[in-house]
Structure formats: structure tokens, C-alpha cells
C-alpha positions as CSV (number, residue, x, y, z in Angstrom):
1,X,150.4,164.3,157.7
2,X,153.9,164.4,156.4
3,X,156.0,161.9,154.5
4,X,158.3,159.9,156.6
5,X,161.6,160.9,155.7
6,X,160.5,164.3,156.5
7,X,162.7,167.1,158.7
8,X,158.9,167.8,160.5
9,X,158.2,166.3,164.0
10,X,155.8,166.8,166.6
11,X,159.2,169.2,168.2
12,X,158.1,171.9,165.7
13,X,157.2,175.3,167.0
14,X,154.7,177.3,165.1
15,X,156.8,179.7,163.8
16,X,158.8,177.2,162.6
17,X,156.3,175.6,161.0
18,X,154.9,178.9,159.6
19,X,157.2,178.4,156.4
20,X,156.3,175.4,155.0
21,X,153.5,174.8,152.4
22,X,150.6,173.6,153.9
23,X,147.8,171.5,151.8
24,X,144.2,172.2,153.7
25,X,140.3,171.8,152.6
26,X,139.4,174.5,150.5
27,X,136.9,177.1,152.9
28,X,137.2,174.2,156.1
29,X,137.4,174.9,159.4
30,X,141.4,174.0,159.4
31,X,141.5,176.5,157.2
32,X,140.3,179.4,158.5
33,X,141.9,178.4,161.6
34,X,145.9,178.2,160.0
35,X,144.3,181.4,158.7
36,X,143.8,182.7,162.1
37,X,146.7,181.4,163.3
38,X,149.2,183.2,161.0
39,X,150.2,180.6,158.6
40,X,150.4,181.8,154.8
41,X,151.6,179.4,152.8
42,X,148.8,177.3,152.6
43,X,147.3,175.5,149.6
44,X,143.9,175.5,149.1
45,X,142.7,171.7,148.0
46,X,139.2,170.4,146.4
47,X,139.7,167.1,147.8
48,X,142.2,165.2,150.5
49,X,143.1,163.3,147.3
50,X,144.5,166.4,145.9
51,X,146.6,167.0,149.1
52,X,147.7,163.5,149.3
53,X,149.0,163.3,145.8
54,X,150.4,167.4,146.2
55,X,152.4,166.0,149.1
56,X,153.9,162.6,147.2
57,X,154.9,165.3,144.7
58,X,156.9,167.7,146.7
59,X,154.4,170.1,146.1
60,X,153.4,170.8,149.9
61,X,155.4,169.5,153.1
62,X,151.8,168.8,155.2
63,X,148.6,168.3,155.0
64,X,145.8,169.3,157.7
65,X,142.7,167.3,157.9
66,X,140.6,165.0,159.9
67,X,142.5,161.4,160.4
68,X,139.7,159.4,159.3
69,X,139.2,161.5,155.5
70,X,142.6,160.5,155.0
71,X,142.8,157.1,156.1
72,X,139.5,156.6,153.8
73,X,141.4,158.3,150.7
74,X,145.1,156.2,151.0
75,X,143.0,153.2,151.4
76,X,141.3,154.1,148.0
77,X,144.4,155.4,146.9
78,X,146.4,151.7,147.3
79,X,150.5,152.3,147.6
80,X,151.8,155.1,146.8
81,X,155.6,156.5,145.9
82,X,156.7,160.0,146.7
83,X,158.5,161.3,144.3
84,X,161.6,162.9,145.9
């Protein structure tokens, strides 16, 4: 997930996308796997809250995670404002 007014888009090649801060599970699956991958600018979170809130404060540019977690959490969440 990115914010909307974001430079990202699905164009992105890996490396590319190798230098931006990435917000993922701690110790998941998506993790390991960016791991694997070659991506080291990743933020390890506790909860997709975390990542949400890391990415409406500049902190990260994505986050990785399963659609439905995240849905779940900015439905909790209510609206949000980035702060850019």
C-alpha cells in the first residue's frame, strides 16, 4: 500500500523499488521473502497499525501485507491524514 499522491506505481521495477523504506510484519512470510529478494530497507512492524500510521507519517513509502489485515485495521482506524 502507498499513499496516493505517491511517485510509486505498479511500473516500478525491483531495483527501483529496492530503495525505499518498506513497513512489513515483524518475522512474516513477506518478510523473509523482501529478505530473499534483496530488499534492505525494511521496517520491521508489531502490528499493520504501526505500518499504517509509519506510512501517514513519512516514516516508510509502503507497506507489505495481506489486503484483508489492512482493510480490517483502516476500517478500525476511521480517516486518516498523512502528514506530508
Amino acid at each position: 500500500m502507498t499513499l496516493s499522491n505517491s511517485e510509486l506505481s505498479k511500473e516500478n521495477t525491483k531495483e527501483q523499488l529496492l530503495n525505499y523504506p518498506i513497513a512489513v510484519q515483524a518475522k512474516s512470510v513477506s518478510y523473509y521473502y523482501l529478505r530473499y529478494l534483496g530488499f534492505k530497507n525494511i521496517r520491521q512492524v508489531r502490528s499493520v497499525k504501526q505500518g499504517i500510521l509509519m506510512l501517514l507519517n513519512a516514516r516508510v513509502d509502503l507497506i507489505v501485507g495481506r489486503k484483508s489485515g489492512m482493510l480490517k485495521t483502516l476500517t478500525q482506524l476511521g480517516p486518516l491524514t498523512p502528514k506530508l
